[in-house]
C-alpha distance (Angstrom), angle and dihedral (degrees) to the residues before:
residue distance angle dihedral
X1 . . .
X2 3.46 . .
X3 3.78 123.6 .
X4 3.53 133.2 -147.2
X5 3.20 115.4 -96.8
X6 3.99 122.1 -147.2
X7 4.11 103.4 167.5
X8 3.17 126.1 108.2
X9 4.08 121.5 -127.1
X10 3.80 109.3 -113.7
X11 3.99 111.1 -131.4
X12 3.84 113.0 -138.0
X13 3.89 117.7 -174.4
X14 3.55 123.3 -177.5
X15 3.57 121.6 -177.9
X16 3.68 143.2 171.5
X17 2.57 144.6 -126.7
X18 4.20 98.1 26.4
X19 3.43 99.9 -171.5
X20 3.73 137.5 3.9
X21 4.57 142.4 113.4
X22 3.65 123.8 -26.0
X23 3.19 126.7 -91.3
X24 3.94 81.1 52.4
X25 3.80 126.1 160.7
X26 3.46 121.8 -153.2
X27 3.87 131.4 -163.2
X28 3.66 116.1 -145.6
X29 3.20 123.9 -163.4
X30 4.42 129.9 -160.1
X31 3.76 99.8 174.3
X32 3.90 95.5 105.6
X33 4.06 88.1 62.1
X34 3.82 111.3 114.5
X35 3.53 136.3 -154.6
X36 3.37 102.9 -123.6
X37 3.54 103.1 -109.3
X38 3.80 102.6 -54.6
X39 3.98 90.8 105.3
X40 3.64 89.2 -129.8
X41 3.76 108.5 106.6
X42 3.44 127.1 -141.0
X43 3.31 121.2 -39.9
X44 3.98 101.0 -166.8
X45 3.55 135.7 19.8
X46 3.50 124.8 -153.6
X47 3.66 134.0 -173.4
X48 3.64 134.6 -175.2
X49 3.76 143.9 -177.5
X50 3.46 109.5 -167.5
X51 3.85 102.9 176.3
X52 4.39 81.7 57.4
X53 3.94 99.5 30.7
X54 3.73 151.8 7.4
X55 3.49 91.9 -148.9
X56 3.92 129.6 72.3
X57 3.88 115.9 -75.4
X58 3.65 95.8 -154.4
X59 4.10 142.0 -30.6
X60 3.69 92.0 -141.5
X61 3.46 117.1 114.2
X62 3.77 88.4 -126.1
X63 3.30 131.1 22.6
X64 3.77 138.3 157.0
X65 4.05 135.0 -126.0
X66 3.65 136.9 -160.7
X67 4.01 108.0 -155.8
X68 3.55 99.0 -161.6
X69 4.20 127.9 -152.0
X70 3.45 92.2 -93.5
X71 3.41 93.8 75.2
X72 3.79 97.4 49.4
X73 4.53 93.7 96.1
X74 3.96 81.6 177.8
X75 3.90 142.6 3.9
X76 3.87 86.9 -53.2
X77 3.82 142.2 -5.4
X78 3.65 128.0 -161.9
X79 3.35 114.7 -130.4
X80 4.14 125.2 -151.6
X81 3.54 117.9 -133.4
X82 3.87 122.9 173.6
X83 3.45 150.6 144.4
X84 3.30 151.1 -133.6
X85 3.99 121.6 -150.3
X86 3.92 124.8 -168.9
X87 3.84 125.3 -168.5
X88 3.63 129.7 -153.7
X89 3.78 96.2 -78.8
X90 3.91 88.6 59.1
X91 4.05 88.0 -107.3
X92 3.71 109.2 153.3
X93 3.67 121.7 -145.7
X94 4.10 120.1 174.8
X95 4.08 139.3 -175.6
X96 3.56 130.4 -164.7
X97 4.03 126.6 -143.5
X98 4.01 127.3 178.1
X99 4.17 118.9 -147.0
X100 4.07 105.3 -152.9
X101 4.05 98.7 -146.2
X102 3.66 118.3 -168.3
X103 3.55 131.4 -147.1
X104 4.60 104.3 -149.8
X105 4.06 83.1 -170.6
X106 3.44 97.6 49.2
X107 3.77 114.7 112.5
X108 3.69 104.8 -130.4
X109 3.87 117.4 -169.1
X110 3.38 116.7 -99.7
X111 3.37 100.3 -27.4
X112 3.89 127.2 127.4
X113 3.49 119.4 -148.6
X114 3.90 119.6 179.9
């Protein structure tokens, strides 16, 4: 018989690369999120953006981005990525990563790079 299950999924993302030039494209990767013990897996992936969009990115459980120059304000920007996983109980778990993009034709104040 099936048990209740009360533990939450633990959301894993790897990712690569973490930082690097605009226009950079990142791969992120879910696959090392577990279910907590009920031997289920993961019922729902999740992914968000939140410095591009309220809404979800993608429910794959990779997916990859391409943070363009626009959305380097100054020399860099750290971006938010995270997700939320939910197993087959409808227990959430989520994880939070940040991407450091860097803009080589931004003019940054006083600073020399070189």
């Amino acid at each position: 018989a099936l048990g209740v299950d009360n533990k939450a999924p633990i959301a894993n993302i790897s990712y690569k690369p973490t930082s690097g030039d605009c226009p950079l494209t990142v791969f992120f990767d879910g696959s090392t999120s577990e279910d907590g013990g009920d031997g289920l897996g993961i019922a729902k992936f999740e992914w968000y953006l939140p410095e591009i969009s309220s809404s979800i990115i993608s429910t794959d459980i990779s997916f990859s981005h391409t943070f363009s120059c626009a959305l380097v304000t100054d020399s860099e920007e750290v971006i938010t990525v995270s997700l939320t996983v939910t197993d087959y109980y409808g227990n959430e778990g989520s994880a939070a990563e940040s991407v450091t993009i860097t803009n080589p034709d931004a003019t940054s104040s006083g600073e020399c790079t070189g």
